[in-house]
N, C-alpha and C positions, 0 to 999 in steps of 0.2 A: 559490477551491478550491486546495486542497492537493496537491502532484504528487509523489510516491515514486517512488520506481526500484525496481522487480521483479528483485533479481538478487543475486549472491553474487559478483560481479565489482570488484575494488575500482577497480581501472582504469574501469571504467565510470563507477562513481559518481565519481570524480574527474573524469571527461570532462563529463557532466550539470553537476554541482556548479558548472563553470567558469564553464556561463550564466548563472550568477544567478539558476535558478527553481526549484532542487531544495530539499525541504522535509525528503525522510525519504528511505531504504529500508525495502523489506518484504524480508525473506529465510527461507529453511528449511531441514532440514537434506537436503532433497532442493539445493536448489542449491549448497549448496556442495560437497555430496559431487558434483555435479556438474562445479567447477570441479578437484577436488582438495585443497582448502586446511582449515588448521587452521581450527574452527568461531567458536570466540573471537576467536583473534588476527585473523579474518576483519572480527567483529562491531568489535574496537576499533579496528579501522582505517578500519572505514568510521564509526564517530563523530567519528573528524577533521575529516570532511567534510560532516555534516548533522546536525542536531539531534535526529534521530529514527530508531532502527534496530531494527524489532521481530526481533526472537531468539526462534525455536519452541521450546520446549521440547519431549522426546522420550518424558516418560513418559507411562502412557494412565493411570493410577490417582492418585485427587488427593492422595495423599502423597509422591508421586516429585515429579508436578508445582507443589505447594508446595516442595520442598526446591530445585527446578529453579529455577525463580520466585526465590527470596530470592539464590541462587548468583548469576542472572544479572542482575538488577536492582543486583547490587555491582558489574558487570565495570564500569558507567560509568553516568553518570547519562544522556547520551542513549539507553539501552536501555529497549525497551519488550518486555514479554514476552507471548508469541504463545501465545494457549492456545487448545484445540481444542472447536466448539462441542458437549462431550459434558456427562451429568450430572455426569461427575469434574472437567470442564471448569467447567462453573459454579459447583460448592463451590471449586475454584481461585481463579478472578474474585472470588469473595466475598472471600476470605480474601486474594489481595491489596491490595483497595480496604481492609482493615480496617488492612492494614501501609502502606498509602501507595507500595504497587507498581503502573506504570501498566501494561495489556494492554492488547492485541488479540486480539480473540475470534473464531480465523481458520473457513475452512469452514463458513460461514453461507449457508444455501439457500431460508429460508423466510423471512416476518414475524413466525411465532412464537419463532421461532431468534432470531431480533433482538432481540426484546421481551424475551426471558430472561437474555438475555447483557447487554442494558443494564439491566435490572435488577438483576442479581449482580454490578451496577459494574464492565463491560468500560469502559474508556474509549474504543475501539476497535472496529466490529465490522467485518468483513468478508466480504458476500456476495461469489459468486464468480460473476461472470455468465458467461466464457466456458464454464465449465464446464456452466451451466445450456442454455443455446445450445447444446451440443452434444446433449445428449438430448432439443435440440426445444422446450427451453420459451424464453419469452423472459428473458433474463436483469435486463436492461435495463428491464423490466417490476415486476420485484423491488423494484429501485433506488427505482424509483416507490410503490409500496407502503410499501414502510419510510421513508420520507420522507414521505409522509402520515401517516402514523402518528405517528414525530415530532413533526409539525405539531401533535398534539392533545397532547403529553404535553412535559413539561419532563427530557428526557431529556439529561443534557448529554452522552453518549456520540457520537462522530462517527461517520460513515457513511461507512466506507473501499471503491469500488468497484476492488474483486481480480477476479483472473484478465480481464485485458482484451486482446483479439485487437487490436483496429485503433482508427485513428484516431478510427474514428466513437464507439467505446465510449466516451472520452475527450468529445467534444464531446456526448455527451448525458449523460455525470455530472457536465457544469458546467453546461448550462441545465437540468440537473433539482433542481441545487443540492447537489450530495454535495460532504460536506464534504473529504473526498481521495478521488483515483483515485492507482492506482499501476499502473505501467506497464513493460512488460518494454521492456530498452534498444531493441530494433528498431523496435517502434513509438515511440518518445517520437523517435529519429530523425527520422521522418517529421510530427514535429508542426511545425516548423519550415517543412516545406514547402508551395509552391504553385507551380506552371506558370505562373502571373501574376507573380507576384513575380521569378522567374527571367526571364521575357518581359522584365517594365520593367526590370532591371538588363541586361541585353541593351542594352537600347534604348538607356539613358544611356549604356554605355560605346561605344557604338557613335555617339552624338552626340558625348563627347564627345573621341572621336578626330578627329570633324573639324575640330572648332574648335580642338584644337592643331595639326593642318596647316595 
């Protein structure tokens, strides 16, 4: 499975990157306008450091979003453009699979939402499970659904699990088999961790301070 970085942070991505596990970022222009920073110069700085950086585009009607598309698919060839699962959204997806622009087809809720967007050549889609979790449905549920579905069709479109709360989100979109999850820095943090692993590194250094006394 493929592991993104949820953020608009280039520091961050540069910290991630350092382990040798980062694949992409996913970003929007909600997070950047959250860090402050210029939207681009954001996007080309974090292609330094990953091979995959989807960039939202901002218009809702699919001739802003085609002109948005062709602009940003120029800033670098690691750019992958984020378009929104609307109908303007899918004549978009079409019409970049026909110029050989890669998306992602963000704010995906359903299997039919899925099935549309890889059919109008997202190469990308992404369900948003934390969001579904919160008004109660299972998100995680979704994951599983569209991945069956998959299973019956030759869809080469991947299955990016977005919006992810915790750790556990992460360990069930790899034994469910999505093809990436992406993950905001605070969780991907805690992937690393375990109480046991800290326990036995305990132990050894504490053995082997004795046997250099």
């Amino acid at each position: 499975m493929k592991l993104f970085l949820d953020t608009a942070n280039v520091d961050q991505v540069a910290e991630i990157a350092a382990w040798g596990v980062l694949d992409g970022v996913t970003t929007n222009p909600s997070l950047v306008a959250k860090e402050g920073k210029d939207f681009k110069k954001t996007v080309l700085k974090m292609c330094e450091y990953v091979p995959s950086v989807s960039a939202q585009v901002t218009a809702t009607d699919a001739d802003g979003m085609k002109k948005q598309a062709v602009e940003m698919s120029d800033w670098h060839t690691h750019v992958i453009v984020k378009v929104p699962m609307t109908v303007e959204g899918l004549k978009t997806l079409a019409f970049c699979k026909e110029k050989g622009i890669r998306t992602n087809c963000t704010l995906v809720f359903s299997v039919n939402q899925a099935v549309l967007a890889a059919k109008a050549g997202a190469t990308i889609i992404s369900p948003f499970v934390g969001r579904l979790d919160d008004t109660g449905e299972n998100g995680m549920a979704l994951i599983a659904q569209i991945l069956q579905a998959w299973s019956h069709y030759a869809f080469p479109t991947e299955v990016l699990v977005a919006s992810t709360r915790n750790p556990d989100h992460i360990t069930q979109a790899a034994t469910l088999g999505a093809h990436i999850a992406t993950i905001p820095y605070e969780v991907m943090k805690k992937l690393p961790l375990h109480p046991l692993t800290d326990a036995g590194i305990k132990k050894f250094m504490d053995d082997w301070a004795k046997v250099r006394k």
